[in-house]
Structures are given as C-alpha cells and as structure tokens.
N, C-alpha and C positions, 0 to 999 in steps of 0.2 A: 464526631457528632455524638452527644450523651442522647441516651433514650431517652428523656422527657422530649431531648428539642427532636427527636422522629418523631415521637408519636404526636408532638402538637405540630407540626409539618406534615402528617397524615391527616390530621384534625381539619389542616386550612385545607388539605387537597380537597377531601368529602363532602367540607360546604361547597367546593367549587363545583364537583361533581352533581351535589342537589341543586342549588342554583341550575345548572345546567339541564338535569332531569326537570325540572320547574317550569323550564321555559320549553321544553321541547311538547311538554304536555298541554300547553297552552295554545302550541302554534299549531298542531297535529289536528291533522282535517278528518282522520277516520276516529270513529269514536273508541273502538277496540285499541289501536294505537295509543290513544288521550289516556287510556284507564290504565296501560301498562308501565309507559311514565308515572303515570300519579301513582300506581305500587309503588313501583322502583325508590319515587320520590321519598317519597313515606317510611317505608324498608331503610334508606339513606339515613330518615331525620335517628331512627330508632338507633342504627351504629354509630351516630353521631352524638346523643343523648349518651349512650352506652362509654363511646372513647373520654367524654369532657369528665365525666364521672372520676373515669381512672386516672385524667390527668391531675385532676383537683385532690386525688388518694396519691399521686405522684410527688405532688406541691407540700401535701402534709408529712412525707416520709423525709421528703429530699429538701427542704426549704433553700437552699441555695438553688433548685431549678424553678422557684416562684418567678411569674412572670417572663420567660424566657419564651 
C-alpha cells in the first residue's frame, strides 16, 4: 500500500469518525455530553481540513497517486 492510498484511507476513516461524532451529539440527552461531541466534532473537521491539504500537496508531488 503507497502512502498516498493510507493517508486517503485515513482520510475516509476520519469523515467516518466525524459523521459519527455528529450524530452522537445530536442524540445525547445531557447537554454537557451534546457539547463534548460537538468539540470532538469540530477538532475532527480541523484534522480532516488539515490531511486533504496534504493529500492535494501529495497529488502535486506524486501525480501518478491523483485520484487513488
């Protein structure tokens, strides 16, 4: 497995992770609870913003890993 296709396989894991942060903060009955997902959430989108960054600096170094 070439490092572009991990880290965009880490890429899909993270949105799966926020997705998931997303809905737990949605269904969470105590409000303390609600706010800690919605960090979590948010913290999530920021590493996720941060890894597409590097993939798209990955995509310009390596052009045979575009799209993979």
């Amino acid at each position: 497995m070439t490092v572009a296709s991990q880290v965009k396989q880490c890429l899909s894991t993270l949105k799966g992770i926020e997705a998931t942060l997303d809905t737990f903060s949605l269904e969470a009955k105590n409000e303390e609870t609600r706010k800690v997902f919605h960090e979590t959430c948010l913290l999530t989108r920021r590493v996720i913003a941060d890894i597409e960054v590097r993939t798209g600096e990955l995509e310009r170094e390596e052009p045979q890993y575009k799209g993979f």
